[in-house]
One Martini backbone bead per residue (centre of mass of N, CA, C, O) as a GRO file, in nm:
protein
  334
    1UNK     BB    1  -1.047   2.674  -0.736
    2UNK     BB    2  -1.021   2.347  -0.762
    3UNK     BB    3  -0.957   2.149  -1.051
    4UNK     BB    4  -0.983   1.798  -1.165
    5UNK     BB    5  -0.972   1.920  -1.467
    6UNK     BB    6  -0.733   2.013  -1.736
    7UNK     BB    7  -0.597   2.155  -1.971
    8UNK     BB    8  -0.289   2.067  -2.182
    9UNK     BB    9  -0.370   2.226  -2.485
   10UNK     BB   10  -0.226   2.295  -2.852
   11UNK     BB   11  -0.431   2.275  -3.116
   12UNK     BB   12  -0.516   2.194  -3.464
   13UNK     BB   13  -0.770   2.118  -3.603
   14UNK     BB   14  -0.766   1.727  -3.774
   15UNK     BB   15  -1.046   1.624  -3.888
   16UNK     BB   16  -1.027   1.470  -3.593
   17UNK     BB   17  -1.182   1.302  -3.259
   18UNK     BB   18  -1.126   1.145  -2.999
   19UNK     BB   19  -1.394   1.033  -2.744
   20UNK     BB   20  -1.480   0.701  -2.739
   21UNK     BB   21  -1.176   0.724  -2.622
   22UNK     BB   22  -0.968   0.689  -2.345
   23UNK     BB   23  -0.628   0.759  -2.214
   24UNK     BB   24  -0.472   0.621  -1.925
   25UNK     BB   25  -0.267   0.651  -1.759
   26UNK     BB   26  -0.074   0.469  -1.562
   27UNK     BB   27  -0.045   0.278  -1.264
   28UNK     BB   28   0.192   0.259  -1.028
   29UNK     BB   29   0.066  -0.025  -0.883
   30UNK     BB   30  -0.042  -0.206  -1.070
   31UNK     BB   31  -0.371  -0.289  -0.929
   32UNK     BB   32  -0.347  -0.275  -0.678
   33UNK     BB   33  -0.524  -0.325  -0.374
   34UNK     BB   34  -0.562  -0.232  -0.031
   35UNK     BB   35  -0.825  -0.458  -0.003
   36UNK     BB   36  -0.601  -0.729  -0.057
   37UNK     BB   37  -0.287  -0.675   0.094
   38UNK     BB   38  -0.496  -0.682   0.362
   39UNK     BB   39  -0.660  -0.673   0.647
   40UNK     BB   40  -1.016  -0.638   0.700
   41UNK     BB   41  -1.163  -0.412   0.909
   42UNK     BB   42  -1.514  -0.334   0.986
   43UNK     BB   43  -1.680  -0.157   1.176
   44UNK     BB   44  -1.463   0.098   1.259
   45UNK     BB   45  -1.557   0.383   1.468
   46UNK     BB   46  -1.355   0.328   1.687
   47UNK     BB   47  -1.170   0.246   1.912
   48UNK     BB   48  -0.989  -0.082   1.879
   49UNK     BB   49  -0.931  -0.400   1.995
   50UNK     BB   50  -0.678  -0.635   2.019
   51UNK     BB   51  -0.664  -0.973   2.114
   52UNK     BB   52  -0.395  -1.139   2.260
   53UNK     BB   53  -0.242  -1.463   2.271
   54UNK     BB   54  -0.004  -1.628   2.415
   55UNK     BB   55   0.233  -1.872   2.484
   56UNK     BB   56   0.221  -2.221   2.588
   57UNK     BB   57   0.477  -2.325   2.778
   58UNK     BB   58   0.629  -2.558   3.002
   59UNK     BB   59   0.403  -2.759   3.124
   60UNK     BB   60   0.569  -3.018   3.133
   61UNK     BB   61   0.576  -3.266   3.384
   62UNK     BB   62   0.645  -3.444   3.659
   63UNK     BB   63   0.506  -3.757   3.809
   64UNK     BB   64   0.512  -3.766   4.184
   65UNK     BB   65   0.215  -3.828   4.203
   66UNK     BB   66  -0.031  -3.770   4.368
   67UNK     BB   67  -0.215  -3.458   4.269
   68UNK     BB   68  -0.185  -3.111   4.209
   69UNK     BB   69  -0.007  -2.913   3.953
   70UNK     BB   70   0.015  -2.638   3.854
   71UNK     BB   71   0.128  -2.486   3.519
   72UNK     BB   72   0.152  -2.202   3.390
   73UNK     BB   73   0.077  -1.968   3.165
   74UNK     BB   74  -0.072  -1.639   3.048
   75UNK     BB   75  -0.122  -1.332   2.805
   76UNK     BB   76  -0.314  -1.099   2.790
   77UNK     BB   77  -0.336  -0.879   2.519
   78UNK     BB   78  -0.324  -0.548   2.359
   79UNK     BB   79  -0.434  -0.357   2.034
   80UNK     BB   80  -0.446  -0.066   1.876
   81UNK     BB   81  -0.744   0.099   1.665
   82UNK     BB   82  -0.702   0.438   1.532
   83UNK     BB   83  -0.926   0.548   1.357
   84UNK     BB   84  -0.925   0.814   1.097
   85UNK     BB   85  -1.073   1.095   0.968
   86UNK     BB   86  -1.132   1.081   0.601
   87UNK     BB   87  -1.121   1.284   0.284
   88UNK     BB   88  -1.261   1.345  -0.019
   89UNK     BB   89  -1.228   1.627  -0.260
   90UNK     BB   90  -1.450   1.725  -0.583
   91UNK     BB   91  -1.411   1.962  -0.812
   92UNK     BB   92  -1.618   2.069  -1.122
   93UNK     BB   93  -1.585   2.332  -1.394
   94UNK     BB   94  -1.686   2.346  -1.725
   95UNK     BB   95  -1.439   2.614  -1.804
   96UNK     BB   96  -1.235   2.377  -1.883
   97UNK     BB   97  -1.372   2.338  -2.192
   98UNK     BB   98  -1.334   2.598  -2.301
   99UNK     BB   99  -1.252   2.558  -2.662
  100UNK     BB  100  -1.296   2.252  -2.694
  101UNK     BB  101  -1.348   1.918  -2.769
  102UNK     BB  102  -1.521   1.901  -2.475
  103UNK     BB  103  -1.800   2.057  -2.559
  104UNK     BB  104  -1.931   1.794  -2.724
  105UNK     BB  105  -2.019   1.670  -2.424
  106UNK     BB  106  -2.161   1.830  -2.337
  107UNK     BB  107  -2.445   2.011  -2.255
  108UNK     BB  108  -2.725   2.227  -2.286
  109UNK     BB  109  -2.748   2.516  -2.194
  110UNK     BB  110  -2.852   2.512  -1.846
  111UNK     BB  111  -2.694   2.215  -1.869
  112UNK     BB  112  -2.391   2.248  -1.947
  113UNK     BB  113  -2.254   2.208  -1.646
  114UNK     BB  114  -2.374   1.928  -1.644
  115UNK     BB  115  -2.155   1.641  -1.629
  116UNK     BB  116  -2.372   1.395  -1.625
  117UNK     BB  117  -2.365   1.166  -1.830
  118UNK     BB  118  -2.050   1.188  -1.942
  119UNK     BB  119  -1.720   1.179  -2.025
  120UNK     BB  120  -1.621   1.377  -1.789
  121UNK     BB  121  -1.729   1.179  -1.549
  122UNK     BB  122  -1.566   0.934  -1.646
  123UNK     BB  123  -1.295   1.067  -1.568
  124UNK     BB  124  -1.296   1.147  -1.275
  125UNK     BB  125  -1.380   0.881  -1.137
  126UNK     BB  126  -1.130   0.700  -1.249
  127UNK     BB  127  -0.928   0.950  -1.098
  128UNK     BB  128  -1.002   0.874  -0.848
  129UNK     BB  129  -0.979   0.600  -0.778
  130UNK     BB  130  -0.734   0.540  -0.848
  131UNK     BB  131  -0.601   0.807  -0.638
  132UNK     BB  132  -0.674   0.643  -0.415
  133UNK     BB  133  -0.570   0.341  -0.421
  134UNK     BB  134  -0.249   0.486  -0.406
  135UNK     BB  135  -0.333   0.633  -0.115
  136UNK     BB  136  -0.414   0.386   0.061
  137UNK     BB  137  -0.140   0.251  -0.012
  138UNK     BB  138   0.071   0.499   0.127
  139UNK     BB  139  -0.052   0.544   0.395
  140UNK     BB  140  -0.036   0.273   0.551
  141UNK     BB  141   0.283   0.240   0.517
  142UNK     BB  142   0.379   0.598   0.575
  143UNK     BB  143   0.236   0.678   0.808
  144UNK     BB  144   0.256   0.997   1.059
  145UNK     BB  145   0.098   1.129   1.340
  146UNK     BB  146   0.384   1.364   1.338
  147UNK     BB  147   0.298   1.475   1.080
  148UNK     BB  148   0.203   1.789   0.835
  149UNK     BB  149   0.089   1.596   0.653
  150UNK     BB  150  -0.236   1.553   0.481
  151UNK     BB  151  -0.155   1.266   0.436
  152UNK     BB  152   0.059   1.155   0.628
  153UNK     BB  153  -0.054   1.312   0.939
  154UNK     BB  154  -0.339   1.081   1.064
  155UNK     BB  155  -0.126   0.820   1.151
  156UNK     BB  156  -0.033   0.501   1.158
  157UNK     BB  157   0.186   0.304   1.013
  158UNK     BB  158   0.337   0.017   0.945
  159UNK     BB  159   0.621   0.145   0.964
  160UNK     BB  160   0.622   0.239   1.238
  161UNK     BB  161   0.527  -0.029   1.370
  162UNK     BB  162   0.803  -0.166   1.257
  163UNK     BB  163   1.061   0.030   1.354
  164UNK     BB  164   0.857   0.026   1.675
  165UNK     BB  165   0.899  -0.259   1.728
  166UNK     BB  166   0.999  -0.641   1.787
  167UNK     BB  167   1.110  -0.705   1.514
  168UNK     BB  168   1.289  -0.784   1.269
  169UNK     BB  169   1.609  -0.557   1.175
  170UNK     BB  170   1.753  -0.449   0.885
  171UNK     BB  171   2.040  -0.284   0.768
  172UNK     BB  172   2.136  -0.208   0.476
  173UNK     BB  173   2.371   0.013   0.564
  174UNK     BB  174   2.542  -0.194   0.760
  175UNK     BB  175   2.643  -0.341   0.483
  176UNK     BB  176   2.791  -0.338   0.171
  177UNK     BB  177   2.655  -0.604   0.057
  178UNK     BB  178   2.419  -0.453   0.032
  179UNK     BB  179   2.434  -0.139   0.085
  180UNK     BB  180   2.512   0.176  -0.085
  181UNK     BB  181   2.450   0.463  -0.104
  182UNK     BB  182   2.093   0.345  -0.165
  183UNK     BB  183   2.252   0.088  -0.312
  184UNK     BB  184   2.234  -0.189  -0.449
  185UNK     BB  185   2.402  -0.463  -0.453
  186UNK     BB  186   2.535  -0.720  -0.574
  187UNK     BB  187   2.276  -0.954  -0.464
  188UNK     BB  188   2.173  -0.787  -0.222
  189UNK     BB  189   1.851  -0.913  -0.203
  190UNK     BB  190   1.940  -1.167  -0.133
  191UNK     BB  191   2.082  -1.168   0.116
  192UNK     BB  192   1.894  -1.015   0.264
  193UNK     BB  193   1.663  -1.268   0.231
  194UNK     BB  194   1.860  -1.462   0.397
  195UNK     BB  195   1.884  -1.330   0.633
  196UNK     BB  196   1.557  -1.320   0.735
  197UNK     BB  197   1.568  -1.563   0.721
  198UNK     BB  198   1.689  -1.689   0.919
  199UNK     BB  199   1.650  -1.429   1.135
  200UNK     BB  200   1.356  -1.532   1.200
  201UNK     BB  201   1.137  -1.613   1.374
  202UNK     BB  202   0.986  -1.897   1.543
  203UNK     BB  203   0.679  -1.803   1.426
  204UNK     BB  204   0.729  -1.825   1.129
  205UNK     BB  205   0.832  -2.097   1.017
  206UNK     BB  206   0.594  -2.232   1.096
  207UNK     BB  207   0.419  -2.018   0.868
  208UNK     BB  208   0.549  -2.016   0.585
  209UNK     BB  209   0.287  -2.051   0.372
  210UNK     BB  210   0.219  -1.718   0.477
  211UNK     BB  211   0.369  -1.617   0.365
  212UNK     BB  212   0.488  -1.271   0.269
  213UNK     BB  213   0.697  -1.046   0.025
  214UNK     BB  214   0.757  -0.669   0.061
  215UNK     BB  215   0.883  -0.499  -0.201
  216UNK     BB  216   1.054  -0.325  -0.378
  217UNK     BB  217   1.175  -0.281  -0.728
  218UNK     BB  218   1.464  -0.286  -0.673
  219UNK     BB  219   1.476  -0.548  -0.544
  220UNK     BB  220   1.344  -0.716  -0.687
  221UNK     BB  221   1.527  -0.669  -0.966
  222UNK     BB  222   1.788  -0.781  -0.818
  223UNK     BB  223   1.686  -1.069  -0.785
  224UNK     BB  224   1.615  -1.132  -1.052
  225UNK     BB  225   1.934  -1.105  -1.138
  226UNK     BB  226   2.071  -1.329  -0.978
  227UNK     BB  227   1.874  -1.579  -1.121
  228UNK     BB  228   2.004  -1.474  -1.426
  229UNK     BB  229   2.297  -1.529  -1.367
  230UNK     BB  230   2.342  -1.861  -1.293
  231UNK     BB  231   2.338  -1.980  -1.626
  232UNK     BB  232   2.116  -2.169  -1.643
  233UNK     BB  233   1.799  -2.264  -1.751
  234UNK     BB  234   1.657  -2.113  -1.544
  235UNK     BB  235   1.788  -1.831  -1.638
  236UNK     BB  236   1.739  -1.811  -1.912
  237UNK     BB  237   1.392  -1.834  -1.860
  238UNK     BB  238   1.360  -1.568  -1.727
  239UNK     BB  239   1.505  -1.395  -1.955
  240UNK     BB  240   1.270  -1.457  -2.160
  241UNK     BB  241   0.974  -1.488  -1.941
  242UNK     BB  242   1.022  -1.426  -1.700
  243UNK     BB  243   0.778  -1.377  -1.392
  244UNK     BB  244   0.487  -1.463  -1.226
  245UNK     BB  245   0.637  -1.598  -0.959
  246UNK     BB  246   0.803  -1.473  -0.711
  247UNK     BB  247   1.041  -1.678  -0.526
  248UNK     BB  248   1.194  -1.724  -0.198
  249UNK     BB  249   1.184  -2.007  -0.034
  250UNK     BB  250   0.839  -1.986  -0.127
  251UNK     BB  251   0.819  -1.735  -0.126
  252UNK     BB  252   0.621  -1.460  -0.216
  253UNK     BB  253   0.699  -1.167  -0.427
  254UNK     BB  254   0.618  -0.883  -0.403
  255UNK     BB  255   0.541  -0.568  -0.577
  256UNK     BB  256   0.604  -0.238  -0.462
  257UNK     BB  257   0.604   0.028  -0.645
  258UNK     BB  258   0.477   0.258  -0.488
  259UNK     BB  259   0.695   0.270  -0.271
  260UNK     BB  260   0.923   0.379  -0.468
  261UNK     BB  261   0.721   0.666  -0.561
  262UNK     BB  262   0.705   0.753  -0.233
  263UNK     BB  263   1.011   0.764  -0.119
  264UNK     BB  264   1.089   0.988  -0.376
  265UNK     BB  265   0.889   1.166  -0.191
  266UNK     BB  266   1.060   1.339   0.058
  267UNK     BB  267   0.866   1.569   0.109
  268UNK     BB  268   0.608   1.379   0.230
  269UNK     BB  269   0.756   1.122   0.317
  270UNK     BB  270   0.819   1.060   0.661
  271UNK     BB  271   1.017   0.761   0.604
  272UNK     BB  272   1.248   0.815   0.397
  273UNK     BB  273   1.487   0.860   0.577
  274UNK     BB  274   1.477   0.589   0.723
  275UNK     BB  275   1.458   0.373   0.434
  276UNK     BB  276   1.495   0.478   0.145
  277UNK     BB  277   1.485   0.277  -0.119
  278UNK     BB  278   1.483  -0.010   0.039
  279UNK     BB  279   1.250  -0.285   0.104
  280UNK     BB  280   1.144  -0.504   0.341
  281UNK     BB  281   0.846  -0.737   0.411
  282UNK     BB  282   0.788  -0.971   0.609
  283UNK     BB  283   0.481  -1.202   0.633
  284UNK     BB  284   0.140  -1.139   0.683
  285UNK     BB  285  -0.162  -1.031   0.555
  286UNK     BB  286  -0.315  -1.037   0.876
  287UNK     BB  287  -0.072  -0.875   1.042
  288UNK     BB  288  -0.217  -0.672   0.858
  289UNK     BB  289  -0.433  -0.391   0.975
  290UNK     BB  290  -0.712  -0.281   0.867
  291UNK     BB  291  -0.946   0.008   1.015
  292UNK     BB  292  -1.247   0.059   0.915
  293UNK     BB  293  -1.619   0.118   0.822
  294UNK     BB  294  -1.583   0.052   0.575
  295UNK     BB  295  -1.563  -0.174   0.232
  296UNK     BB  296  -1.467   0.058   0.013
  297UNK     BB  297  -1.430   0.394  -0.040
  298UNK     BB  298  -1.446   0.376  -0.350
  299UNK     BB  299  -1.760   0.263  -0.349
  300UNK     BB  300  -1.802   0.577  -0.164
  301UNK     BB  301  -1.949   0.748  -0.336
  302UNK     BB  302  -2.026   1.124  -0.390
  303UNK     BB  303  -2.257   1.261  -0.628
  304UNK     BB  304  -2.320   1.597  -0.785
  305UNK     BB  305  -2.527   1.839  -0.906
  306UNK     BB  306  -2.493   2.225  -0.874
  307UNK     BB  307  -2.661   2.456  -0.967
  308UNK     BB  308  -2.586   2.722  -0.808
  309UNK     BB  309  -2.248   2.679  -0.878
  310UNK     BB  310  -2.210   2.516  -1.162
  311UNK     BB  311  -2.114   2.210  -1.026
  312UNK     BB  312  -1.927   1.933  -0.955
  313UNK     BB  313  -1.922   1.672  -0.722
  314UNK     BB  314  -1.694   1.499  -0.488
  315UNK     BB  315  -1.731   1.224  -0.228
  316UNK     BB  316  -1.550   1.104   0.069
  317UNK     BB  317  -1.584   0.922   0.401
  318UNK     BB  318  -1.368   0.770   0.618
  319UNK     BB  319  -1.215   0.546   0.800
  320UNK     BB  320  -0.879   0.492   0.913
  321UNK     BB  321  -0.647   0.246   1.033
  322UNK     BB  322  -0.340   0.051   1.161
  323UNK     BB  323  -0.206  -0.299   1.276
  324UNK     BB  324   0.037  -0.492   1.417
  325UNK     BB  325  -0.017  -0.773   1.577
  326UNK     BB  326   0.277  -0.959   1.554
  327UNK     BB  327   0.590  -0.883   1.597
  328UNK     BB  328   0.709  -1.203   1.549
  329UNK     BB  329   0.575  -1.166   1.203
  330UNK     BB  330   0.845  -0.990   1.167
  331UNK     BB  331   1.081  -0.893   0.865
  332UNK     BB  332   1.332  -0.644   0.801
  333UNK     BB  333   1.422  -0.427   0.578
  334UNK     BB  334   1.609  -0.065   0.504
   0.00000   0.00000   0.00000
């Protein structure tokens, strides 16, 4: 049996407890939704082709007089979306709370078992939901289909199909103006963003209003450094008040602090030793897409207690499957 919740203190009664307010970790993601920073196509229940019309070029040529000659193609491709079944399963049982202070949010006699309408199930379901969150946004992002972790290795992920995609692709180890030893240079991340920039595709140029840059905390705070090194007022100001949007040349930089705490867990993440430690990809969030059958697994959730076990369970199963559409329309740096 392994309890959704345990306790973990020892103390003696000093006189009062509160139950009436609980105090949860910080969200290592802080509160990004991972249904609002992609693309999602819902009520996709088995692969999914997507359908790319290419660019028709060189169409006009010269009128040499009557007649008709036509000129130029175009080809129909496609990507396939192979959503994959994904399920939480969690249970809890009472007796992780005898002999505590949460003994009194109980319910009595042969009820007591049953944690439904406590406050008990109000941490549950909390701790469910935030810890849902931040693992649909790392599964997204990090999962290898040829992985043998039970949450990365059921599918294919962003990065795997942008470092084997034919998008922009820089190596920042392969410099050390960006990065050593997976440390970031001095002023490395403003760098690497104007590489980028400089060397993205000219189909992203045209439609630079729709871009995001998704980077590391590590890069934000290099990037952040470099701005407020620069001395003048606006470098001081930037020191002092923060930024509520940073912007490199107009694109707004995303801060995905998740990647930071996904890539240090080098045992489970299996794109770890691929990208290191800092990571950029520009972007639309459009040509991410997320290909599931509900609209929000986190608010699919099944709860009950089982009178017969003596438990309370909850669950959630939902299919899960990502595509970058577009690799013309991707910038990377790892």
């Amino acid at each position: 049996m392994a309890n959704a919740l345990t306790t973990s203190f020892s103390h003696t009664y000093a006189g009062k407890e509160l139950l009436t307010e609980i105090f949860y970790a910080p969200s290592v993601e802080s509160g990004q939704n991972p249904f609002e920073l992609h693309r999602i196509m819902s009520d996709v229940k088995t692969k999914t082709n997507i359908y790319k019309v290419g660019a028709l070029t060189n169409i006009i040529q010269g009128d040499s007089g009557c007649g008709f000659s036509a000129s130029g193609s175009v080809a129909i491709t496609d990507k396939v979306i192979d959503p994959q079944k994904l399920k939480v399963n969690i249970e809890q049982c009472e007796d992780s709370f005898n002999q505590t202070i949460f003994s009194e949010a109980q319910k009595s006699g042969v009820d007591r078992a049953d944690i439904q309408g406590t406050i008990i199930e109000e941490m549950i379901m909390t701790a469910v939901s935030r810890g849902m969150r931040d693992d649909l946004i790392k599964a997204a992002w990090f999962s290898d289909a040829a992985s043998s972790h039970a949450m990365y290795g059921n599918f294919e992920g962003f990065f795997e199909r942008i470092l084997g995609g034919s998008g922009y692709l820089l190596d920042l180890n392969s410099d050390a103006t960006y990065e050593a030893s997976d440390a970031l240079a001095t002023d490395g991340a403003y760098k690497a963003m104007k590489n980028l920039y400089e060397n993205m595709p000219a189909a992203m140029r045209s439609i630079k209003g729709q871009l995001v840059a998704y980077v590391t905390s590590s890069v934000y705070d290099n990037l952040l450094s470099t701005l407020e090194a620069t001395g003048t007022d606006s470098g001081l100001q930037r020191i002092q008040d923060g930024v509520s949007q940073l912007k490199f040349r107009g694109i707004p930089v995303v801060d995905m602090s998740l990647w930071d705490a996904s890539l240090a867990d080098t045992s489970a993440n299996p794109n770890s030793a691929a990208i290191g430690s800092n990571a950029i990809v520009i972007t639309t969030p459009d040509n991410l897409v997320v290909g599931t059958d509900i609209t929000d697994p986190m608010a699919e959730l099944s709860v009950w207690y089982e009178k017969k076990d003596e438990k309370f369970y909850l669950s959630s199963k939902f299919l899960f499957g990502t595509q970058v559409v577009f690799d013309e329309l991707v910038a990377a740096a790892y």
